[in-house]
N, C-alpha and C positions, 0 to 999 in steps of 0.2 A: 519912749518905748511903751510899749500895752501891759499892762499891767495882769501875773498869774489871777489876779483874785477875780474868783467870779463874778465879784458884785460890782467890778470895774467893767465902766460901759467903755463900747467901742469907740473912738473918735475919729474925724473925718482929719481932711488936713488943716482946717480950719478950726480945730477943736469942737464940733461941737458936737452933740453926743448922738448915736445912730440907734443900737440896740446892745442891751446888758447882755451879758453871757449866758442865763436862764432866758431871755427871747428869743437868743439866735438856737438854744436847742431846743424850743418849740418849734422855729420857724423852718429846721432842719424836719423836724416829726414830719410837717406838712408836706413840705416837698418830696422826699420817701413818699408819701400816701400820694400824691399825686403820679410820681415818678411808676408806679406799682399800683394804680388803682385800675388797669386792666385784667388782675386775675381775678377774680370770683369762685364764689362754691356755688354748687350746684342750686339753680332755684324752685328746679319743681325733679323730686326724686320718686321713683318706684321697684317694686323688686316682686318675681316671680314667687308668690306662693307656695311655703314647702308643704305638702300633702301629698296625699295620696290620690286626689286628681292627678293634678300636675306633674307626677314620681309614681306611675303606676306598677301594679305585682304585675311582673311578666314570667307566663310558662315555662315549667322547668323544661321542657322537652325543647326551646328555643334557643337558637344559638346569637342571632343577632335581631334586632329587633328597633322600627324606627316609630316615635311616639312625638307626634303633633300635638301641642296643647295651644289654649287660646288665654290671654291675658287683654285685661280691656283699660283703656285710659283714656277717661273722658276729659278730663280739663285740660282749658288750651295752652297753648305757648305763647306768652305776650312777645311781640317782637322787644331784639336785644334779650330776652333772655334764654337760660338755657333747659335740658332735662337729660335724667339720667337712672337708666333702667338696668336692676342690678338681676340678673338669673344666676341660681346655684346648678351647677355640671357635679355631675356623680360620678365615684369612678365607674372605667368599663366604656367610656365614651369618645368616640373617634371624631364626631363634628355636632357641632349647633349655629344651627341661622335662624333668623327673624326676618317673617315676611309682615309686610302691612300694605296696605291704599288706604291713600287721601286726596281729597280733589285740592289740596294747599299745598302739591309738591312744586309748581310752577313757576319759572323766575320771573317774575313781575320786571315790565318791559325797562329799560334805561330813557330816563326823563331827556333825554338828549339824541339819541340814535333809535331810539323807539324797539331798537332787538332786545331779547329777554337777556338781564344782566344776574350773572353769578354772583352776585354781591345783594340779590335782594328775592331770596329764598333761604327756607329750611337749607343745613349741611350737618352731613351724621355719618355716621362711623361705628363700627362696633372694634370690641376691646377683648382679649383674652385673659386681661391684666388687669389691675386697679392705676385708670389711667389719671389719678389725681384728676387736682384740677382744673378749670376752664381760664387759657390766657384768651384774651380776644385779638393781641397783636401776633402777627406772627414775627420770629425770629431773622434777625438779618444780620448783615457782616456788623455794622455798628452798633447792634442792638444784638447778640445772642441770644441773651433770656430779659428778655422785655419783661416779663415776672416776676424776677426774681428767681432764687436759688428754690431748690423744688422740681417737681412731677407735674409737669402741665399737659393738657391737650392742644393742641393751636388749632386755627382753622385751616392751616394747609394740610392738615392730616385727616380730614373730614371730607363728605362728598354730596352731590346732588344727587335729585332720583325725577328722575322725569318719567316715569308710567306707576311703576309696581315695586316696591322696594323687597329685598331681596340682599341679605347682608350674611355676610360669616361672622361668629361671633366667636367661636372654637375651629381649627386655631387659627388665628391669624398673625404670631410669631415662629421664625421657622425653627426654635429653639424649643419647642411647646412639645410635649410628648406628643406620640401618634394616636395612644390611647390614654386615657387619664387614668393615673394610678391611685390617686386622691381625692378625693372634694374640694373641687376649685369653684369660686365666681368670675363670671364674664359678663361685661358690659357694653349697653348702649347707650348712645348718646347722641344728640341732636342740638343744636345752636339758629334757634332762628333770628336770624340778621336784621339788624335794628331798619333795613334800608326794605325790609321785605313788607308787601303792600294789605298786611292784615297779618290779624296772631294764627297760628299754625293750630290746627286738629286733625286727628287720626279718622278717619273717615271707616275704618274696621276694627276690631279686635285686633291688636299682636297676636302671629302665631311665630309659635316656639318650639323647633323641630331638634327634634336629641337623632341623631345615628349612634347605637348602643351595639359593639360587636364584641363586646365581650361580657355576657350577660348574667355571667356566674358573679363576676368580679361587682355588677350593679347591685344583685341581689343580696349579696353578704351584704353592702353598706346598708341597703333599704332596708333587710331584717333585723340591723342593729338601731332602726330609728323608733324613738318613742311615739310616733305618729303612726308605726307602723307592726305596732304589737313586739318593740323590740325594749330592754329595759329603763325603764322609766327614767335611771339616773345618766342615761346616755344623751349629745349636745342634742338637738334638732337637725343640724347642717352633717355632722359627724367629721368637721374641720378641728384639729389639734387636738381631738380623741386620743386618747390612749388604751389601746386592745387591753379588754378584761383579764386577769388572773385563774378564774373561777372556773371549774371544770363539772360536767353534767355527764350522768351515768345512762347507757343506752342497753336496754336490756329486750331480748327475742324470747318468744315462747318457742321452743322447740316442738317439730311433728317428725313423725315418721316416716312420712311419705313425700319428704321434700327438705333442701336444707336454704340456711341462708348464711351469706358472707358480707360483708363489709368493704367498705374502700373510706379512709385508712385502714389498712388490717385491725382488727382488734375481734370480730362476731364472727364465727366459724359454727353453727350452730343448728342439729337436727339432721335427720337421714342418717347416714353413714358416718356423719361428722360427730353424732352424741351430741352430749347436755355439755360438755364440760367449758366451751366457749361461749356462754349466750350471753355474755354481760361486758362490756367494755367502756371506758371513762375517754372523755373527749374534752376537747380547749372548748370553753361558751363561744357560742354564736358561731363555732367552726359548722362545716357542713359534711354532713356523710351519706355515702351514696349504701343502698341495702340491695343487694340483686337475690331476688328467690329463685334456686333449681330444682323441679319436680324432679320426684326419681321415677326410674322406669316404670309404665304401664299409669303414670299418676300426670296430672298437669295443676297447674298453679290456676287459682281462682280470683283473688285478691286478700289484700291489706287489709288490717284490722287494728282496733285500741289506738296505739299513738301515731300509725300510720295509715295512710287510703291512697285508694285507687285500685287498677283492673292492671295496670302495667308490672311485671314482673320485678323492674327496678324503680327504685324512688327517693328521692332526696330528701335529709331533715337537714334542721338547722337548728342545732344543741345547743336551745333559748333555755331548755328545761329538764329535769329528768326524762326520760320517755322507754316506755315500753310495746313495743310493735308482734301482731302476728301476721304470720305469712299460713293464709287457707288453702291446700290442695285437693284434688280430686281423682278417684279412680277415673281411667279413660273407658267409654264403653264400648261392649265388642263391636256393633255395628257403626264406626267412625263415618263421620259426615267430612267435607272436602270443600272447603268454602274457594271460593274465587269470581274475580273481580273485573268486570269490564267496561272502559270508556267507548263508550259505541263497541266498533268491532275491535279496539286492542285491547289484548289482554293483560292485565295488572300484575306485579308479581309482590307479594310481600318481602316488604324492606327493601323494596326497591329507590337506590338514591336518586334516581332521574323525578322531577319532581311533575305531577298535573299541576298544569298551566290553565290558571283562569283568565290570564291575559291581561289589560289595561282595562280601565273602567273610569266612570268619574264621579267626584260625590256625589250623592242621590241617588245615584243609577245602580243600581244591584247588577249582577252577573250568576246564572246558575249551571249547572252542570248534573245529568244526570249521570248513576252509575249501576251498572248492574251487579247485582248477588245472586252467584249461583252457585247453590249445594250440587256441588259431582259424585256426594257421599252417596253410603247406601242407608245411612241413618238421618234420622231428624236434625238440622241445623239450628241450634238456638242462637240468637244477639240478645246478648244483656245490657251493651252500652255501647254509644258512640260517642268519643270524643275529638273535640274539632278544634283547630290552632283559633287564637283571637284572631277576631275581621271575619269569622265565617259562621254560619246556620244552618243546623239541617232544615228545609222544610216537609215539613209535615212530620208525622212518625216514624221511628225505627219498624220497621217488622220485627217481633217478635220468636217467629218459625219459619222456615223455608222447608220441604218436607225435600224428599228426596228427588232428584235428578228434576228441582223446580227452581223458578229462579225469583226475584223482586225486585223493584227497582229503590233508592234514594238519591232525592235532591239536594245537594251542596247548593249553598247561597254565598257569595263573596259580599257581604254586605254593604261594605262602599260609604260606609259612615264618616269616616275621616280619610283625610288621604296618606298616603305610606305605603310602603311594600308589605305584603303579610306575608308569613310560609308558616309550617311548621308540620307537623305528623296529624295525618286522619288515622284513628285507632278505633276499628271494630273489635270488643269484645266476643266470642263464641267459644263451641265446644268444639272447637276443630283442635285437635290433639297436640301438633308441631305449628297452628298458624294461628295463634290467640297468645296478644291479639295481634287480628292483620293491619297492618299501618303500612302509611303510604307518604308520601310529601307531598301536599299542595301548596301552589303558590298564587300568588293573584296583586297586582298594583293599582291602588286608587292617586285617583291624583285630581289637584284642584284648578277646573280651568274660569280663568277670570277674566274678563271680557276687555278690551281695550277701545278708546274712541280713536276710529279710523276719522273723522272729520275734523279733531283739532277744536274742537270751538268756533270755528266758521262753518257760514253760508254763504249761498250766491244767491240775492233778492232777484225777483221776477216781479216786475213791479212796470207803471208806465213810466216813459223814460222824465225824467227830474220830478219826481215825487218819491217820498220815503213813507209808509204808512206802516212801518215797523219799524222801532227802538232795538238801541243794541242788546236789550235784555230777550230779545229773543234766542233761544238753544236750540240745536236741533243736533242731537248727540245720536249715532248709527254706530253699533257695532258689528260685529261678523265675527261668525264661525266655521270652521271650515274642518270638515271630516278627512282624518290622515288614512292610513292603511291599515290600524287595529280597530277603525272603527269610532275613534274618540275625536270629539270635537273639539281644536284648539285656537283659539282667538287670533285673529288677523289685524295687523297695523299696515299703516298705508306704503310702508318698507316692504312690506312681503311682495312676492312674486304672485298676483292674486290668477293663477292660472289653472286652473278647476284638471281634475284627473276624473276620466270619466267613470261613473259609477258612486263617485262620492258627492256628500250633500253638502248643503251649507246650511245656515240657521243665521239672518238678517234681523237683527230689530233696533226700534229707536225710541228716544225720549223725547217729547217732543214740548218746553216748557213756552206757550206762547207768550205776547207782551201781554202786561199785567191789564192792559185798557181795552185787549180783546177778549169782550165776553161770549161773545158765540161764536168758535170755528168750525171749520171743514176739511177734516183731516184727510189729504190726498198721497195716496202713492201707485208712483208709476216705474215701469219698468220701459225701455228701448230695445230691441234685438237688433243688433249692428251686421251685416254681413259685410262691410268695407267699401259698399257703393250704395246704398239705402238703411235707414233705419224705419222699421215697424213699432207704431208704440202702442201699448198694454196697459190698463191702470188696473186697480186691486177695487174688485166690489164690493159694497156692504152687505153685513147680512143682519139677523137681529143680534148678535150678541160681537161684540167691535173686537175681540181682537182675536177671531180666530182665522183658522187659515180658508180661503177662500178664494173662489174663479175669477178670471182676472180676462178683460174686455177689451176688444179694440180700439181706441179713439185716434183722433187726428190732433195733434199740438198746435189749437190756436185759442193763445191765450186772448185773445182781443172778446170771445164772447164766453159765455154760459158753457163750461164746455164737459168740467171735470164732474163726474158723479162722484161728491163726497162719500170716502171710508165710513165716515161716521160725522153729526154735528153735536157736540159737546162742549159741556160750562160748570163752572165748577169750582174746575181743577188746579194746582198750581202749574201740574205737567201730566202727559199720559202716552203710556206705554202700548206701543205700539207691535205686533210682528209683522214683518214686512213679508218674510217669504221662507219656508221652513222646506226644504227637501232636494230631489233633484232641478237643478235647470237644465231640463229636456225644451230646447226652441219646439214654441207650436208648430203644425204646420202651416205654411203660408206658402199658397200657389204661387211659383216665379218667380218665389224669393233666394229659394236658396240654400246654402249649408248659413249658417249664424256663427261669427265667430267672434263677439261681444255679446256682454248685456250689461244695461246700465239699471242700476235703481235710484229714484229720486225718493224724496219721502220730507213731506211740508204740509201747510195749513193754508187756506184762504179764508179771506176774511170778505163779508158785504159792505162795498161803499153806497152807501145810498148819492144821490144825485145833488149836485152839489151849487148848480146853474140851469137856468134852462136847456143851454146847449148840450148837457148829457142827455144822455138814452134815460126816459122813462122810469125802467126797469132799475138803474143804476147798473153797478158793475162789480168783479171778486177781483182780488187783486191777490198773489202768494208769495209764499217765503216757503223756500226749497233748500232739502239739503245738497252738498254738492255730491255727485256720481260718486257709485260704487261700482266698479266697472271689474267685470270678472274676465277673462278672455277663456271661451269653450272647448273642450279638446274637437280634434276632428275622431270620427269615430272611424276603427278599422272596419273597413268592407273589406269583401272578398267576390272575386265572378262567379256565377253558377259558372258553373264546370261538368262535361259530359266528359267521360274517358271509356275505350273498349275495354273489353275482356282481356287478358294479360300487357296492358299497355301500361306504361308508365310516367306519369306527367307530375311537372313541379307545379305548385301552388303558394304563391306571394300576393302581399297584398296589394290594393289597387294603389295607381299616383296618386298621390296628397294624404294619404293616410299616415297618421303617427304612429312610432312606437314600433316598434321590432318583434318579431312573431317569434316566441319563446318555445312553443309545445304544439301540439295537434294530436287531435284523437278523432276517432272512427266511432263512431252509439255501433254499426251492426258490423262488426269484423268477416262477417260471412260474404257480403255482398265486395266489401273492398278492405284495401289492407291501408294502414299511414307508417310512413317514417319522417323524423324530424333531420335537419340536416342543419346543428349548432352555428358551422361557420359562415353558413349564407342565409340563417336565417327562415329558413323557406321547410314547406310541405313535401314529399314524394307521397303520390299516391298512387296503387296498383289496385286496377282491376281485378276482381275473382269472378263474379258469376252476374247477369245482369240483376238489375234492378234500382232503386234507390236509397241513399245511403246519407245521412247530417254527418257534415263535418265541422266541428268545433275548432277556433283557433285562438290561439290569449296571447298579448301580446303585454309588452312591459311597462310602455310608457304612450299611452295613460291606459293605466292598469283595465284594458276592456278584453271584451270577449267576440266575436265574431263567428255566426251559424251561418251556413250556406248548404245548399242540397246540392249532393254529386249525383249523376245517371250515371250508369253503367251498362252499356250498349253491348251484340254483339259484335 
């Protein structure tokens, strides 16, 4: 028998000795560590910045509010290992995602079948939770927690991102409150695969998008954070805080000519109300709303001492003692009459329908003008205009409008970040019952980012068994293409690339030659395809290379001299090209035709000099082309001139082959003839009134055009 003691070695059956009982629990250590040496902690960790960038003060007057912030992380991912990005959620918040681009989201091909393998790319995930650790096996019927006992991630809960990543990080349990009631952290995380063919980089900034829809409940935590003028001895995060004890006294200077109340009850104070309520004790860091009522023949001015602003009501938040006045004014006899118009409708104050700035995109501003007009029979003063964040006035407020005069201001949606904005336009005046007058606007920026419709291939145009470009040549094209607000949103080569008449597109490319070409010939061309001939177009030079420019007839024959390079340039690693920025209106071309393609190419040629006798002199350009971007054109609605007598009445449709269904019809001179629309057929009536000639307008839906024609009207 083996003996309890542990310094009795093990024996075989042959006695002879294997390993002592302190070897075999080393030897046990090992294999544990090997058996478990698939989970890990995290090797490269990050976390969203608590401040007041990244945790901005948002207006009281706001009810929901969405805040884009940008985080940067430059160091890369060695393959096999992992990262993890920690962001703190405030309460008051309904969702958070993280976008980014990297050109290293790609699954590097399989050494065997040569298609791109999931097993050798970046794989990520976001988390609502503290998802522990990184196992690198996943779980199986023999194998349940290949890690051991514990909170892991595996890699079957994680994902690829083949264009633009784009992740929920809030919530993504369905157990998760709808809004957060607390300061919670949420996580990202990313595992690049040992098998992936290079360490992974973030090619942009993290952005990091809060949806906040309940923005009272954000700003109590933000007012109680010491970053944020809130008590020093409070957490930074404001995680396992405990609400202060401590209570702060709110005290109003009473007037005559106007009172004020409170929300909690507590301030009942001046007018008709007396002195005897102006002071009232509140929980710290609670919030209380102050609403001021002018009495008769009197109006409110603004806020004063521990409180401001022009608006009659306004929020504290009882960090401190405070003492607030509320300023009134006699109304004077000759009352002025402010009101407000977007073009011809007219504004009502406190009106909930909100002005609509519509879609925009970064960079690009949107404005709106508005008209002020005094209807009074006295002088109009403006002492202020206040505007929701995301907006500007430009230029000056006017000052006076005198009576039955008007002035205009310009709203700017400034278009800085992207997000929905809204919130109240508030003109301060002396308008008795409309001060101030406030309004809703609204307006959405949003961020569009371009996608490569070519994939990383080309197609060489070269003589047939000669290569005089390396695979390090790119020629990257992307496209834009204008929706119905007017905003232009990136196309991939999935999309239906079939143009709606009246909108633009916006073509350009990068163009990174081989490193051994030092002097190219940057060429692009266009095809217009009618289905039985194509006409081809290149892009001319001008002196400065990449503006937009007339574009020339040639004949595609590559065998000579044929292409007038865009530009010849050296230098570069790569260069940025615009291939074509606007309507594709087909030229005309006699005989040709209606055009219902166009193609764009976009490449480089290079000079080979002579290389034997038997070449040309001259030598010869050989090119590398991208492959087609092929649009297909709408057909555009016509309509026949059309003659109709004096009380006759004729239908009007449009011609065979035309697209899109005729939605409306109008008449420019209703004297000469009359229109009706007829919904179910689609079609015009029109009647005859007196001779002459008369435009008739027709819009139609798909592709969103428009169609003029002249009616005669005979007797």
């Amino acid at each position: 028998m083996i003996s309890n003691d542990v310094k009795t070695p093990f024996q075989s059956e042959k006695g002879r000795k294997i390993f002592t009982r302190s070897q075999l629990n080393r030897l046990i250590l090992v294999v544990m560590w090997f058996l478990f040496r698939d989970a890990t902690a995290w090797n490269f960790t990050s976390q969203l910045s608590i401040n007041t960038q990244n945790y901005p003060q948002i207006p009281a007057d706001v009810t929901r509010q969405i805040v884009t912030v940008a985080h940067s992380v430059t160091n890369g991912i060695p393959r096999g290992q992992t990262f993890r990005m920690q962001v703190l959620v405030p309460p008051g918040v309904t969702t958070v995602t993280i976008t980014a681009q990297s050109n290293n989201w790609q699954c590097a091909p399989d050494p065997v079948s040569g298609s791109p393998s999931p097993l050798r790319c970046p794989i990520m995930g976001g988390f609502d939770h503290d998802p522990g650790e990184f196992c690198t096996q996943d779980p199986s019927a023999g194998k349940p927690t290949p890690c051991g006992n514990g909170t892991f991630v595996y890699p079957q809960k994680l994902h690829t991102v083949t264009a633009r990543l784009s992740d929920i990080l809030y919530p993504t349990e369905s157990t998760s409150p709808k809004v957060t009631t607390e300061p919670r952290y949420v996580y990202f995380v990313l595992y690049q695969q040992p098998q992936a063919s290079s360490d992974f980089y973030f090619g942009s900034n993290l952005g990091i998008t809060f949806g906040i829809s309940d923005v009272q409940k954000y700003t109590q935590w933000r007012n109680a954070r010491p970053w944020a003028g809130g008590p020093l001895g409070n957490t930074i995060d404001g995680i396992g805080e405990s609400p202060t004890n401590g209570q702060f006294t709110l005290s109003v200077v009473p007037t005559t000519t106007g009172s004020v109340t409170s929300n909690p009850l507590g301030i009942q104070c001046g007018g008709t109300m007396g002195t005897t309520n102006c002071n009232a004790t509140y929980t710290a860091n609670s919030q209380v709303t102050l609403t001021a009522t002018a009495q008769s023949g009197s109006r409110f001015i603004n806020w004063s001492n521990g409180c401001g602003g022009t608006d009659n009501v306004t929020l504290l938040t009882m960090n401190s003692d405070k003492t607030c006045s509320a300023t009134f004014e006699k109304i004077p006899e000759n009352p002025p009459e402010i009101e407000l118009f977007d073009g011809g409708n007219h504004l009502s104050d406190g009106s909930p329908t909100p002005i609509q700035f519509g879609y925009s995109t970064v960079g690009k501003p949107v404005t709106k003008t508005l008209t002020i007009q005094n209807a009074g029979t006295g002088n109009l003063n403006l002492t202020n205009l206040t505007l929701p964040t995301g907006f500007s006035l430009i230029g000056n407020l006017p000052n006076l409008i005198p009576a039955n005069s008007s002035a205009l201001i310009t709203i700017q949606l400034d278009a800085i970040a992207q997000g929905t904005y809204s919130g109240n336009l508030k003109i301060n005046n002396n308008d008795a019952d409309e001060n101030p007058f406030d309004l809703t606007i609204e307006g959405t920026v949003v961020q569009i980012d371009p996608f490569n419709l070519n994939k990383g291939n080309q197609e060489f145009v070269t003589p047939p068994g000669t290569s005089f470009f390396s695979d390090k040549v790119k020629i990257v094209v992307t496209a834009n293409l204008e929706n119905n607000n007017g905003i232009f949103e990136p196309l991939t080569r999935d999309d239906q690339l079939k143009l709606t008449a009246g909108r633009s597109v916006d073509i350009n490319a990068i163009i990174t030659p081989d490193p051994n070409h030092q002097f190219i010939d940057i060429v692009i061309v266009a095809g217009w395809d009618n289905q039985q001939q194509t006409r081809w177009y290149q892009k001319t030079p001008t002196s400065t290379m990449f503006d937009n420019t007339g574009w020339v007839e040639w004949s595609p024959d590559l065998s000579k001299l044929h292409v007038i390079p865009y530009g010849t340039y050296t230098g570069r690693e790569s260069y940025p090209v615009n291939v074509f920025t606007g309507k594709l209106v087909p030229p005309p071309i006699e005989g040709f035709g209606q055009a219902k393609y166009v193609n764009f190419f976009v490449g480089y040629g290079i000079w080979i000099a002579p290389m034997n006798p038997s070449d040309p002199p001259e030598g010869k350009f050989v090119y590398d082309v991208s492959q087609p971007i092929t649009f297909q054109l709408p057909v555009p609605l016509t309509l026949e001139v059309m003659e109709i007598k004096v009380n006759e009445f004729k239908v009007i449709s449009s011609q065979a082959g035309s697209e899109g269904k005729i939605t409306s019809c109008q008449i420019i001179d209703e004297k000469i003839a009359n229109v009706s629309f007829d919904n179910n057929s689609s079609a015009c009536g029109l009647f005859g009134l007196k001779p002459g000639t008369v435009d008739l307008i027709v819009n139609a839906n798909d592709p969103n055009s428009t169609a003029v024609t002249t009616i005669t009207v005979v007797k």
